[in-house]
gemmi code that builds the backbone of each chain (N, CA, C; Angstrom):
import gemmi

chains = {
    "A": [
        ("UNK", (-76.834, 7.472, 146.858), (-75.962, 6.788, 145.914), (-74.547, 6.720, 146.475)),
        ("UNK", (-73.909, 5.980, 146.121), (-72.553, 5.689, 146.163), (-71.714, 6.611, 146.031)),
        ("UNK", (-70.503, 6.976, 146.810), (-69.642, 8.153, 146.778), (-68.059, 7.551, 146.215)),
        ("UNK", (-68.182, 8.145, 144.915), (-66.929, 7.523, 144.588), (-66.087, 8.291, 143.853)),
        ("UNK", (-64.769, 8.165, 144.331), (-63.307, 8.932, 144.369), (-62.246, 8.792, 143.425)),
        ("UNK", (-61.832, 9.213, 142.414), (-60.776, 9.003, 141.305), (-59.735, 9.863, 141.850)),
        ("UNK", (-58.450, 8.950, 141.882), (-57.201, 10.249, 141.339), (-56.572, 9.505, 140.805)),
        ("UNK", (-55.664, 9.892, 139.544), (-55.456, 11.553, 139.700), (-56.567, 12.340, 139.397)),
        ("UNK", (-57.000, 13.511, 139.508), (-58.044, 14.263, 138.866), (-57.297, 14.646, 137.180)),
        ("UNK", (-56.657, 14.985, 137.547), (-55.843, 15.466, 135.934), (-54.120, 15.143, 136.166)),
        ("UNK", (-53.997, 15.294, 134.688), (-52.257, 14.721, 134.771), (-52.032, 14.996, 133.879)),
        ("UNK", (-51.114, 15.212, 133.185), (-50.224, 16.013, 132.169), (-49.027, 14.439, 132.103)),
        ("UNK", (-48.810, 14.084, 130.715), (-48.178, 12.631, 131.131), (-47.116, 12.945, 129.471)),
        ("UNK", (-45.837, 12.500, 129.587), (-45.034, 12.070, 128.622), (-45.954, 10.963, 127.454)),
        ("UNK", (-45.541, 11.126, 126.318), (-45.687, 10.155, 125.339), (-45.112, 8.755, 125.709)),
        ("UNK", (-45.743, 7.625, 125.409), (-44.758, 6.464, 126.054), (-44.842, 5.748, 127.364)),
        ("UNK", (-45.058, 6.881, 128.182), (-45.426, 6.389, 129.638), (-46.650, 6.027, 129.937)),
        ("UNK", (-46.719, 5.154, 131.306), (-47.839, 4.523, 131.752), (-48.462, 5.476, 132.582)),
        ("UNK", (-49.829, 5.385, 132.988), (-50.080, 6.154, 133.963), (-51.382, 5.010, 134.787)),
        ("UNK", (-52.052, 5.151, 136.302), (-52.407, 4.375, 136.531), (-53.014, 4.984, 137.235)),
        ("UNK", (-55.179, 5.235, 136.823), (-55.861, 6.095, 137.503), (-56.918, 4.857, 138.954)),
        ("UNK", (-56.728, 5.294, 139.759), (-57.253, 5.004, 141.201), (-59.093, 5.004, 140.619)),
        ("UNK", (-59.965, 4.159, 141.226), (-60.943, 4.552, 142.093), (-61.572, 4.095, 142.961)),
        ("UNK", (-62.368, 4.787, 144.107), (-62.599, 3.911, 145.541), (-64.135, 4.594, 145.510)),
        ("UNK", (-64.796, 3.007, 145.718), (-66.044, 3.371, 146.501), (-66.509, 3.137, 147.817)),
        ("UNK", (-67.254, 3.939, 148.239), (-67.544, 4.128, 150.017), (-68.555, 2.865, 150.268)),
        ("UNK", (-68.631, 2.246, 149.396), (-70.019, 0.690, 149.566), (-69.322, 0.047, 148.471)),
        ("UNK", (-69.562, -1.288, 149.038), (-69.541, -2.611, 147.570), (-70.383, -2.267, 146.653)),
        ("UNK", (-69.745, -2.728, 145.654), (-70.723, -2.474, 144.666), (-70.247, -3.596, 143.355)),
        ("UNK", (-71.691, -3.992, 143.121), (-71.611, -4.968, 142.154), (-70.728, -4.888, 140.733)),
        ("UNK", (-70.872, -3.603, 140.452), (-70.436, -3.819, 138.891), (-69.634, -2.420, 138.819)),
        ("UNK", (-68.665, -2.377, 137.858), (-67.553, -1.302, 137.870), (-67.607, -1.618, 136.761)),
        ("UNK", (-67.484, -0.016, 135.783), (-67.010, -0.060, 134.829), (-66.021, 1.476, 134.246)),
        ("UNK", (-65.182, 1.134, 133.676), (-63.914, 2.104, 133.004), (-64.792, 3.283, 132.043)),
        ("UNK", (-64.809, 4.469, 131.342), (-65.424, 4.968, 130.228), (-64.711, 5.774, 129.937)),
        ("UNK", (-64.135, 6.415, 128.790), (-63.663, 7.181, 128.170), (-64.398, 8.318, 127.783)),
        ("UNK", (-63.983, 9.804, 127.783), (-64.908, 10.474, 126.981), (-63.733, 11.257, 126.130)),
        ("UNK", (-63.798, 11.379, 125.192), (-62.542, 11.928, 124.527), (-63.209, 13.314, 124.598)),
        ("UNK", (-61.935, 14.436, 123.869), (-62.834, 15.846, 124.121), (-63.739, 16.148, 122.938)),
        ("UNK", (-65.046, 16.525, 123.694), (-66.256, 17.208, 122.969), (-67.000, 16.041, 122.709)),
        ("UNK", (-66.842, 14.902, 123.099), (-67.171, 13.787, 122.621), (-68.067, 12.816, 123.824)),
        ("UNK", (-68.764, 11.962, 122.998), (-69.729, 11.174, 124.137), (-68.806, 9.742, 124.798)),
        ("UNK", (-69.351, 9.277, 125.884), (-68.754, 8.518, 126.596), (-68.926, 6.932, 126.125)),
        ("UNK", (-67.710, 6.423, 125.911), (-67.465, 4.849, 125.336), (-67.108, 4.280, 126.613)),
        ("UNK", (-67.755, 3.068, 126.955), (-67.409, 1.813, 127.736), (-66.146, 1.055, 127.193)),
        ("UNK", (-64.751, 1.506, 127.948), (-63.820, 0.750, 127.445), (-64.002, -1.119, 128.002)),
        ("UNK", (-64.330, -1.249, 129.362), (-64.548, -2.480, 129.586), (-65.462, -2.422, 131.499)),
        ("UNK", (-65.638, -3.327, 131.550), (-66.304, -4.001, 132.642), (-65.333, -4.571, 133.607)),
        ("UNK", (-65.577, -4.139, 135.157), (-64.108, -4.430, 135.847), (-64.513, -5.520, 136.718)),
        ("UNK", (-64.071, -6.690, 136.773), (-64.475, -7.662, 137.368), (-63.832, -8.167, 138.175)),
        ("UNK", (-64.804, -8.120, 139.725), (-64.174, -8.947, 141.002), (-63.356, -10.250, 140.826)),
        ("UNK", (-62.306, -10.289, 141.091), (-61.690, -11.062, 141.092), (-61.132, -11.805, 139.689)),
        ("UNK", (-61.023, -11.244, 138.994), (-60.896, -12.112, 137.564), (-60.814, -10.549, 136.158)),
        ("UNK", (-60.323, -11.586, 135.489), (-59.735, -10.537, 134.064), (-61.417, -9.870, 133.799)),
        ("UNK", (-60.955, -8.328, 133.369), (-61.623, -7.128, 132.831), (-62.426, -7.773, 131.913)),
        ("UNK", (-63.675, -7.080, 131.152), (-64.482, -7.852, 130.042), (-63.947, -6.533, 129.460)),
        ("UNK", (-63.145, -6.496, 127.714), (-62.927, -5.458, 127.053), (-64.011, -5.538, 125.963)),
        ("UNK", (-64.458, -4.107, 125.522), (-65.352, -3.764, 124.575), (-64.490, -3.654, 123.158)),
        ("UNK", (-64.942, -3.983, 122.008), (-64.376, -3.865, 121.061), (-63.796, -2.693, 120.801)),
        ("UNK", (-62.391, -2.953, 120.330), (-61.395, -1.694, 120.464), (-60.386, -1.487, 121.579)),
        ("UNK", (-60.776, -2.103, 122.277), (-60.189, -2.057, 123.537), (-58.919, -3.124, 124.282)),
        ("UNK", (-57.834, -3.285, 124.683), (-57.240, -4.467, 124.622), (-56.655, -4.533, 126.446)),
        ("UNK", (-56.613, -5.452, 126.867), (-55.878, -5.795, 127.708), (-54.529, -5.041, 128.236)),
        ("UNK", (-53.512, -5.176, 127.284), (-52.377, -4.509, 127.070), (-52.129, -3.381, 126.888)),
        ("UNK", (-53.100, -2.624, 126.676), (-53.571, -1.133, 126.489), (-53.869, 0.080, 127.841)),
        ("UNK", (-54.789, -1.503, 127.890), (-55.642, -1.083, 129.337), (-56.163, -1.781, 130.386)),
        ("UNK", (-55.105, -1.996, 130.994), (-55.124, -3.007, 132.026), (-55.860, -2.427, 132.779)),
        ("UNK", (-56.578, -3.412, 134.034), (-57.556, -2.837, 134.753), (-57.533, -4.192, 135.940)),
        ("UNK", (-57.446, -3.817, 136.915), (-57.542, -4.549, 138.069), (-58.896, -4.879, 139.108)),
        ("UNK", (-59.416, -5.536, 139.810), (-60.150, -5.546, 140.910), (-60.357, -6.228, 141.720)),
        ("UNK", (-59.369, -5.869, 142.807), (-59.172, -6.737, 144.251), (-59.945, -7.094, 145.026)),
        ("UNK", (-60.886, -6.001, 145.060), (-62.123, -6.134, 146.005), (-63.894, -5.134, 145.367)),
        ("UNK", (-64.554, -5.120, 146.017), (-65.895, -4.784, 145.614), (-66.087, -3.265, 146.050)),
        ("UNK", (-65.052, -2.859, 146.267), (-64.687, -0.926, 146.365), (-63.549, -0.599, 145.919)),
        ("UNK", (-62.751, -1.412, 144.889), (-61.490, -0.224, 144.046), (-61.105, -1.037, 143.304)),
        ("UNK", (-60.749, -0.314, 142.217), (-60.617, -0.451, 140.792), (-59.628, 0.060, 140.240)),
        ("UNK", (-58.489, -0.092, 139.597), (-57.469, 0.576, 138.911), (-57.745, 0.382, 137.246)),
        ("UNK", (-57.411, 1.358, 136.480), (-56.954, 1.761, 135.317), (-55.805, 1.927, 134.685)),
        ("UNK", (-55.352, 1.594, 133.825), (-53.657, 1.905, 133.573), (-54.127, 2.097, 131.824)),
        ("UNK", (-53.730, 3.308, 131.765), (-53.302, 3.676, 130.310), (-51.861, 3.860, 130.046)),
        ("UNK", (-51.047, 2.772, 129.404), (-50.320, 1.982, 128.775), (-49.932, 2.733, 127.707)),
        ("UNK", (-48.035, 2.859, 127.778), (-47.739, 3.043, 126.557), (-48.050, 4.291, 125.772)),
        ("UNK", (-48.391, 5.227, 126.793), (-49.446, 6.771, 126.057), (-48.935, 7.315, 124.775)),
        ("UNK", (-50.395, 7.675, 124.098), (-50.123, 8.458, 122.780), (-50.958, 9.977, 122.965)),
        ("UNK", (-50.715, 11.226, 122.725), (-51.612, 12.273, 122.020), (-52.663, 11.776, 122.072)),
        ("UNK", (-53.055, 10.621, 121.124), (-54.312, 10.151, 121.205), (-55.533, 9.998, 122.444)),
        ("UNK", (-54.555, 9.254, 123.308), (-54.931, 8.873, 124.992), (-55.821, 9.870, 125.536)),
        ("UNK", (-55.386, 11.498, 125.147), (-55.567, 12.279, 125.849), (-57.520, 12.266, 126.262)),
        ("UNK", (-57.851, 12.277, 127.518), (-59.159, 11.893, 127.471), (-59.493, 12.516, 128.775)),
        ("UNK", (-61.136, 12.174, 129.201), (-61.452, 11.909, 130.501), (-61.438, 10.879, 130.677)),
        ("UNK", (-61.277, 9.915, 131.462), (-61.569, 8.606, 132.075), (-62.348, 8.616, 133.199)),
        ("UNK", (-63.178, 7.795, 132.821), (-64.348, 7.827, 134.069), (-64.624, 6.323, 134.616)),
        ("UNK", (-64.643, 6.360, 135.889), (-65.120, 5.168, 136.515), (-66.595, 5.590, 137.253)),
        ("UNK", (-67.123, 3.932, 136.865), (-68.536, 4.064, 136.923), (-69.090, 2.901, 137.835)),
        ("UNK", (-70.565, 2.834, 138.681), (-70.835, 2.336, 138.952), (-72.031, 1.804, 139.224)),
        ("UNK", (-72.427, 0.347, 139.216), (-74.245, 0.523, 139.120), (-74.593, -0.010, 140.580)),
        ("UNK", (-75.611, 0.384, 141.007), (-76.382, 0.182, 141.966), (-76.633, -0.505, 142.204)),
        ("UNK", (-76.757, -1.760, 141.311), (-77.727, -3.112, 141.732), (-78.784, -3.093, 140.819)),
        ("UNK", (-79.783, -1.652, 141.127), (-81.168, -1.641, 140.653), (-80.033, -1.901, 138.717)),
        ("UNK", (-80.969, -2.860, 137.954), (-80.334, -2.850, 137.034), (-80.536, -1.659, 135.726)),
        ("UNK", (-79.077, -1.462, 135.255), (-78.924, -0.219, 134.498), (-78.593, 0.931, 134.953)),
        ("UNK", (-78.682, 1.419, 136.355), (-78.502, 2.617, 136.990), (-76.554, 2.493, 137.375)),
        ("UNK", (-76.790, 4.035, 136.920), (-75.054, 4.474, 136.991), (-74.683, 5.384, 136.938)),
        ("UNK", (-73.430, 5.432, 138.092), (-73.029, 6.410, 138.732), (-71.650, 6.373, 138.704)),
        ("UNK", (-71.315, 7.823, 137.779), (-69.574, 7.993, 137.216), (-69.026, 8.624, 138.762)),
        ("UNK", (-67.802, 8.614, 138.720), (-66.773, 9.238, 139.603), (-66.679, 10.625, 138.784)),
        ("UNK", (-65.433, 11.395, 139.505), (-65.242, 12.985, 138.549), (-64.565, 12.834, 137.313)),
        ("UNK", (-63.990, 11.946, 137.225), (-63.224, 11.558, 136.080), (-62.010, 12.183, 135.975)),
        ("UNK", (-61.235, 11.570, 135.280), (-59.071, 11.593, 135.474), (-59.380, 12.571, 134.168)),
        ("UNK", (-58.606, 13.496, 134.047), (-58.698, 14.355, 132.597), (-56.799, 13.981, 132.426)),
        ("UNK", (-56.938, 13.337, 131.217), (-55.091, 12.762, 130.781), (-55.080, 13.473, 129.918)),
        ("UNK", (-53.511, 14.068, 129.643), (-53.114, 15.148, 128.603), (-51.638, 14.740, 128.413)),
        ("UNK", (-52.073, 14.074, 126.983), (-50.603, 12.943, 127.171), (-49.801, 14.476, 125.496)),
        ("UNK", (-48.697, 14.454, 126.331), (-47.680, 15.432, 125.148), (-47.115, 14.551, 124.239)),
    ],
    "B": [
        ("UNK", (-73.525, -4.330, 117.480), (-74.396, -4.320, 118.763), (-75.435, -3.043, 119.230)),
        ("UNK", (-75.228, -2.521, 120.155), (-76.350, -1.574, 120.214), (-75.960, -0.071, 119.541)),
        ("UNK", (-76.771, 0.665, 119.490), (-76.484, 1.664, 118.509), (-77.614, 3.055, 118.970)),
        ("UNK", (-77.112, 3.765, 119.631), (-77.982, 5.080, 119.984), (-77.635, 6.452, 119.417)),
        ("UNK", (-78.682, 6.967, 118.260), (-78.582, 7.522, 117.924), (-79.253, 8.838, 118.660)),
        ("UNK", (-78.586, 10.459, 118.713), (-79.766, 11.822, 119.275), (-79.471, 12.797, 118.476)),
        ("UNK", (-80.536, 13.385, 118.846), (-80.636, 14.967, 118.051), (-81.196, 15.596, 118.924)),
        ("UNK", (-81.016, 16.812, 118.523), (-80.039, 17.492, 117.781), (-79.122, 17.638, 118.846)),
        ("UNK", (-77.580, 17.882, 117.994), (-76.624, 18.257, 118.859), (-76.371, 19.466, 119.188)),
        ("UNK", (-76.774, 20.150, 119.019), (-76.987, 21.229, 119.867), (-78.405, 22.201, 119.922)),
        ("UNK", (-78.360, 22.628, 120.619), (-79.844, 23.374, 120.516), (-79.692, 24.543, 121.712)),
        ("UNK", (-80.680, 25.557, 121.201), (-80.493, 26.861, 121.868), (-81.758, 27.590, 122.064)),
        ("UNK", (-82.394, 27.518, 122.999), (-83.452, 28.026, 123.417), (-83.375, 29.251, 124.418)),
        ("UNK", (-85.163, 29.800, 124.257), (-85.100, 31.338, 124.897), (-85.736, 30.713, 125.963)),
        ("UNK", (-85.001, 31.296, 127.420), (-84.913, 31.186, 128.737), (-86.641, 30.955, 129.125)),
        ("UNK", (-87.156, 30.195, 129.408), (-88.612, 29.923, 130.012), (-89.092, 29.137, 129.268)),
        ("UNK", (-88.691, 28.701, 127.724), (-89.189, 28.139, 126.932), (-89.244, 26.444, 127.494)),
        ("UNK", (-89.690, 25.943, 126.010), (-89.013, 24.261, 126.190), (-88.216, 24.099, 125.647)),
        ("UNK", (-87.474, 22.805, 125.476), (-86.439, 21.946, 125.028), (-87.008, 20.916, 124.598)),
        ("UNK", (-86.616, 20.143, 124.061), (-86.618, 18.437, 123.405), (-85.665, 17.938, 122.801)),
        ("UNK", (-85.023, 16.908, 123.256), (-83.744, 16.414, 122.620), (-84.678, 14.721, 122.453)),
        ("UNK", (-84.397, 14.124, 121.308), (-84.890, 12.962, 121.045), (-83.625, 12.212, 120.755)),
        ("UNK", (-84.194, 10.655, 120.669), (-83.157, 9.467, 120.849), (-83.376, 8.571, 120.491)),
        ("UNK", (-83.252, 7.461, 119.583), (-83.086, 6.233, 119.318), (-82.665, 5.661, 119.530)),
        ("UNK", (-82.980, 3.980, 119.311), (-82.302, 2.868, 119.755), (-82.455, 1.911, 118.630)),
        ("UNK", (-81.654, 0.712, 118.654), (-81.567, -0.260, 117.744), (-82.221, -1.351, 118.082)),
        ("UNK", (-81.810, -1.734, 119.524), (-82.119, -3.002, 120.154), (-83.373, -3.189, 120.682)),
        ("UNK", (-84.314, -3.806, 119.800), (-85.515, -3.803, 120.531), (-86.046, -4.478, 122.020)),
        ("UNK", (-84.745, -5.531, 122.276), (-84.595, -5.831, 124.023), (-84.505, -5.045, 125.135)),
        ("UNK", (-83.831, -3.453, 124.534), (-83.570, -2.759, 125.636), (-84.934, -2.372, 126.478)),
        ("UNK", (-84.389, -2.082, 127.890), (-85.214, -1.793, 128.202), (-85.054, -0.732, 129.901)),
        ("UNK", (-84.300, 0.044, 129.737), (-84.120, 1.255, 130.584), (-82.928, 2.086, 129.711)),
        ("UNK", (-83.778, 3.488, 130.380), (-83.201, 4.062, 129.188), (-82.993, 5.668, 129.931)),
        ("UNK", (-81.359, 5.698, 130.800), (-81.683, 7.098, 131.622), (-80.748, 8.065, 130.426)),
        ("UNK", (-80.920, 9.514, 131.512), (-80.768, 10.886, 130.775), (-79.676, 11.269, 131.624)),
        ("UNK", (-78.496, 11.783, 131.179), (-77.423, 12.549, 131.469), (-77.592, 13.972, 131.951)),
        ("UNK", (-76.978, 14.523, 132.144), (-76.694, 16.031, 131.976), (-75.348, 16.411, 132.923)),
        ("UNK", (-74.059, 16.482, 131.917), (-72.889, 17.065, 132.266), (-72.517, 18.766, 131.985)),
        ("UNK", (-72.538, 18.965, 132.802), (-72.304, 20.323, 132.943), (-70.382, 20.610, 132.422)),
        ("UNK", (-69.963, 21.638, 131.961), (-68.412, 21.968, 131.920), (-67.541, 21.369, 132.887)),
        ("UNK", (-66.966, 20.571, 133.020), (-65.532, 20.285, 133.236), (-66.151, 19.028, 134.554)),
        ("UNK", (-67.331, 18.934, 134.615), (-67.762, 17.895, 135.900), (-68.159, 16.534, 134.766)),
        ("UNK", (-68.316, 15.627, 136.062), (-69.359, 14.131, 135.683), (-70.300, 14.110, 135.212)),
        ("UNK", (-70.663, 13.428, 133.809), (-72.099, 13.245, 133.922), (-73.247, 12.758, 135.314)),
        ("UNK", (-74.360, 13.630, 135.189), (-74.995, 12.923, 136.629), (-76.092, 12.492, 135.886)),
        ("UNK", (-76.895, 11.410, 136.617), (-78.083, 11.009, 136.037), (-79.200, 11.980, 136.561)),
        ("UNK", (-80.167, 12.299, 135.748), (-81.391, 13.548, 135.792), (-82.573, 12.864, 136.005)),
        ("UNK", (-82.723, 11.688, 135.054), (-83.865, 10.753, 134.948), (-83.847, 9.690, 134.182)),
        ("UNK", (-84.776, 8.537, 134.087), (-84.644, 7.737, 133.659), (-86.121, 7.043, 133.149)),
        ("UNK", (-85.801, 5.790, 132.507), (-87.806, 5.390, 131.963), (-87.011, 4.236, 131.982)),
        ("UNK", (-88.376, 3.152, 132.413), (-87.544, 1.761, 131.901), (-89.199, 1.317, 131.009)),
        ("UNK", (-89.221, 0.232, 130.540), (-89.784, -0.310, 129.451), (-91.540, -0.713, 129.992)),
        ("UNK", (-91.219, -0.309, 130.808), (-93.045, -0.644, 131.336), (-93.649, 0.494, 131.223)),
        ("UNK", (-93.344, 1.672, 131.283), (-93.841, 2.788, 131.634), (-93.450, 3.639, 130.317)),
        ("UNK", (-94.645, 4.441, 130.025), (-94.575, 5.634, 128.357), (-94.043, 6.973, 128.905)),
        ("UNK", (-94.030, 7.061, 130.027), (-94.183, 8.813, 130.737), (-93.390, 8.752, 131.853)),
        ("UNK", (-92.494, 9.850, 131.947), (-92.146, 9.611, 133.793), (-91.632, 11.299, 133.853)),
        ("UNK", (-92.371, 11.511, 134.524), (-92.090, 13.174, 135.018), (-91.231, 13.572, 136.671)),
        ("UNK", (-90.445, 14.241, 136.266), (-89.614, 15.005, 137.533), (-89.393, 16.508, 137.811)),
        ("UNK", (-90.376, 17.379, 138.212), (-90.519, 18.839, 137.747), (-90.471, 19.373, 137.097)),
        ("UNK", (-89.818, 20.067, 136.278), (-89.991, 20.330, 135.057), (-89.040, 19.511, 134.148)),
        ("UNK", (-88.481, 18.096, 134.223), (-87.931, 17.488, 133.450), (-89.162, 16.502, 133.053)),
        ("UNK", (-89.092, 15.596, 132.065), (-89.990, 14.830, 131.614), (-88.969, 13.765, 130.845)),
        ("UNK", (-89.852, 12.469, 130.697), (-88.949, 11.656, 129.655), (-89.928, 10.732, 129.134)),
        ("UNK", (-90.531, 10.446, 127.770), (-91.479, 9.743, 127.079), (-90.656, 8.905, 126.331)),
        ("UNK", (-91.288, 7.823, 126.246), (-91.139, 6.390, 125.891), (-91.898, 5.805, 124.513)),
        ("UNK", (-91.225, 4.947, 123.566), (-92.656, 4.925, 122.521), (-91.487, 3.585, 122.285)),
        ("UNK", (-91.558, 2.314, 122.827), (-90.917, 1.079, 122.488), (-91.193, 0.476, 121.020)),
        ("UNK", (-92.373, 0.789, 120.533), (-92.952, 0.898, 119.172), (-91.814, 1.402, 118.290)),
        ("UNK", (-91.704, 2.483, 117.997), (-90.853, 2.767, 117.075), (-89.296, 2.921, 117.783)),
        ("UNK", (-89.012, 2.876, 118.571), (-87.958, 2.443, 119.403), (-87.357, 3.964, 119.579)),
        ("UNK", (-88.064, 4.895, 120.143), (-87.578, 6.264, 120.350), (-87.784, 7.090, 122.121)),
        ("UNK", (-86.892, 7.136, 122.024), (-87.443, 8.469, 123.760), (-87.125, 9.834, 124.132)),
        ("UNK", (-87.779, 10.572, 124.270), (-87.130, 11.807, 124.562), (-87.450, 12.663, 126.270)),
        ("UNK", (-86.251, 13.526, 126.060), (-86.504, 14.294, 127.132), (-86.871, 15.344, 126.981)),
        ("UNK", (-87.894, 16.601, 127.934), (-88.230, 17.532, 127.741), (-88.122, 18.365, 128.732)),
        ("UNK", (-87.631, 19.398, 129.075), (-87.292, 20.394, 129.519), (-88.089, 21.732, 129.392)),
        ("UNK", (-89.097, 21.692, 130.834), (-89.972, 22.759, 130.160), (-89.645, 24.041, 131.197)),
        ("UNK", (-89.886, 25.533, 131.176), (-89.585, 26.421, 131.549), (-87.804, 26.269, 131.828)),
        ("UNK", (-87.656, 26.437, 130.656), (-86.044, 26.777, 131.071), (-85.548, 27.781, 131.645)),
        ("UNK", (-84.143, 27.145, 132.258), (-83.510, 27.840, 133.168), (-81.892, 28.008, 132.545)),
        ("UNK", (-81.209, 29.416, 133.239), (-79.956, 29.133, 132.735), (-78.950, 28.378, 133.034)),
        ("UNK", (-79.268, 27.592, 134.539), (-78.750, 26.346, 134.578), (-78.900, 25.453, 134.577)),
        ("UNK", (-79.902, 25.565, 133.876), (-80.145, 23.989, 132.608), (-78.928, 23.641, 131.484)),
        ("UNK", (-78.225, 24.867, 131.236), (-77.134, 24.770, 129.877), (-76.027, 23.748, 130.192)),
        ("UNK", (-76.121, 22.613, 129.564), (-75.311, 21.630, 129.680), (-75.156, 20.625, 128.787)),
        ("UNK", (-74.546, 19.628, 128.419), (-74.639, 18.728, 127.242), (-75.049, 17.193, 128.507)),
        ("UNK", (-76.336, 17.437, 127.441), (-77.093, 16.174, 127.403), (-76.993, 15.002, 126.952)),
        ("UNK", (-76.517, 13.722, 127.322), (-76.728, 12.209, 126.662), (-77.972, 11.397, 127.528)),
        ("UNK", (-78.089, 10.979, 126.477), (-79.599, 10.224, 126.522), (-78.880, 8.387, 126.646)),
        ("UNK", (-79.117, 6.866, 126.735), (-78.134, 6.198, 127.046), (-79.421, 4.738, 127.132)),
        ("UNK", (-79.319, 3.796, 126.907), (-80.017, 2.795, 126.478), (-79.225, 1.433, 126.870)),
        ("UNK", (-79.214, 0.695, 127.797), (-79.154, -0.483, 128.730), (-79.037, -1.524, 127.195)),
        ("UNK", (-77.704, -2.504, 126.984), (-77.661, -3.104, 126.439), (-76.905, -4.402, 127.053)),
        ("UNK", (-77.711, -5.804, 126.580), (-77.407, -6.961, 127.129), (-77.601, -6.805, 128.903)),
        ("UNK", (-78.839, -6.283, 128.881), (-78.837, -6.309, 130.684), (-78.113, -5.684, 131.607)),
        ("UNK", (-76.597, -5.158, 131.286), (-75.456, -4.611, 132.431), (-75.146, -3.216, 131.501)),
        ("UNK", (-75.023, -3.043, 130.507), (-74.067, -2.177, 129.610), (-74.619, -1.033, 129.240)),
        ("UNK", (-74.603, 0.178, 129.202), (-75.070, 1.414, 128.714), (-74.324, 1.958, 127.766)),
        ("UNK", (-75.201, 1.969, 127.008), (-74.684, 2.658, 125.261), (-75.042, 4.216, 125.283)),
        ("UNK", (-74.313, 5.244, 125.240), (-74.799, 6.598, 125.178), (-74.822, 6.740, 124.050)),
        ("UNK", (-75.688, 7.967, 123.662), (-75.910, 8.635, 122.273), (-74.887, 10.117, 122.070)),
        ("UNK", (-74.824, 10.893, 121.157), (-73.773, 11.036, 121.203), (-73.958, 12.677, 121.941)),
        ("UNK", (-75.053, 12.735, 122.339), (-75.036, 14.507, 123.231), (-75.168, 15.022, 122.616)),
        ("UNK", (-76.245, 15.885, 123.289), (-76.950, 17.401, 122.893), (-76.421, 18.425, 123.927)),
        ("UNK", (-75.652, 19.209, 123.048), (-75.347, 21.041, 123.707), (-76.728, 21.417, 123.537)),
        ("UNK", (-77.079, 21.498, 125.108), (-78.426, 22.617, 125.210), (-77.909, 24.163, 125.891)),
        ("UNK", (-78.112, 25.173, 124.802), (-77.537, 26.550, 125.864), (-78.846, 27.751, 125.997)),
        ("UNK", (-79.088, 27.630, 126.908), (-80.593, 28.598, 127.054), (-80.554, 30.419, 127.398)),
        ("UNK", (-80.591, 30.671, 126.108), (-80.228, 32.442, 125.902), (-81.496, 33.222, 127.399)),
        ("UNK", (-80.658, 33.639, 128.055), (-81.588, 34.668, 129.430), (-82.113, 35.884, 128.075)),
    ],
}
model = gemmi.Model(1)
for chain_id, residues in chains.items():
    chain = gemmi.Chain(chain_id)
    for i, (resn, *xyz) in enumerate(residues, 1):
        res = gemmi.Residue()
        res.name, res.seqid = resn, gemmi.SeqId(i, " ")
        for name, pos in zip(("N", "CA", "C"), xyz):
            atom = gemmi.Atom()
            atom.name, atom.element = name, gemmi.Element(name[0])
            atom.pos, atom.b_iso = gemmi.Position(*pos), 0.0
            res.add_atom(atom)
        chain.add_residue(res)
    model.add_chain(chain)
structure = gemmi.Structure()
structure.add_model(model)
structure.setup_entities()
């Protein structure tokens, strides 16, 4: 499987501020996607990161919130926007194989917004 | 849209025993349907998986049964181990690209 790299690993972030989590994969890969896991909690698909063209956001989720980039078919950016307490999460970037449905998270960004 | 429901959320078994965490789905299109297991402070990794052709799919002592009928699957965990203790999501393929997780089972297996 695919070897893929997030930083920051963790961050400690002001209220208000942006923060903007990295990830790189060692192969192209078709499909990227963002996930949230808040704490104690199961993992939500914030959106779908798409080569060359605007993010697909899942309901709840906005653009302006959570911008998300993808230049090429191995890296992906995240930006949590504007941080609240709330924010505070894992963020996970994910990726599928091809074979369809199969997926494979990174270590995930742990944000700890004050 | 899709909707995956599991049980139990937590569960606590004696070391050698089994496990069973079960799972629902809404969408009767789906049709792969893998198993989590995140351990403390790491990634979920995938353990196993079933897709819609197949009722049974075994991986040593993990297992995962299929029943598209009533739209349910579970995993089973037999001779437990103590590092088996981890929270489990179970996760159901929606609209072809998208995985819906359920909401995790704490499994902690008393030695």
């Amino acid at each position: 499987s695919a070897v893929i790299s997030q930083k920051p690993s963790r961050d400690i972030c002001q209220r208000g501020t942006s923060l903007t989590i990295q990830c790189q994969v060692d192969s192209q890969v078709t499909m990227m996607f963002w996930y949230r896991q808040q704490p104690g909690q199961s993992l939500t698909l914030i959106a779908t990161a798409n080569q060359g063209s605007e993010a697909t956001y899942e309901s709840g989720f906005v653009i302006d919130k959570f911008p998300i980039s993808r230049p090429n078919l191995t890296f992906s950016t995240l930006t949590v926007s504007n941080m609240s307490p709330e924010d505070s999460s894992i963020y996970l970037c994910s990726v599928g194989t091809g074979v369809t449905g199969e997926l494979f998270f990174g270590e995930g960004s742990r944000l700890t917004v004050l | 849209g899709e909707n995956v429901e599991q049980h139990p959320s937590t569960l606590s078994v004696q070391e050698g025993d089994s496990a069973v965490i079960k799972c629902t789905y809404s969408d009767s299109a789906s049709n792969y349907f893998p198993w989590y297991k995140q351990e403390l402070g790491k990634r979920p990794q995938l353990i196993i998986d079933i897709r819609s052709n197949v009722g049974e799919k075994k991986d040593q002592r993990i297992a995962v049964t299929l029943n598209k009928t009533a739209k349910h699957f579970s995993l089973h965990i037999t001779e437990t181990q103590p590092e088996d203790s981890a929270v489990y999501f179970c996760a159901a393929l929606f609209g072809n690209e998208k995985l819906t997780f359920g909401t995790g089972t704490r499994l902690t297996i008393i030695p």
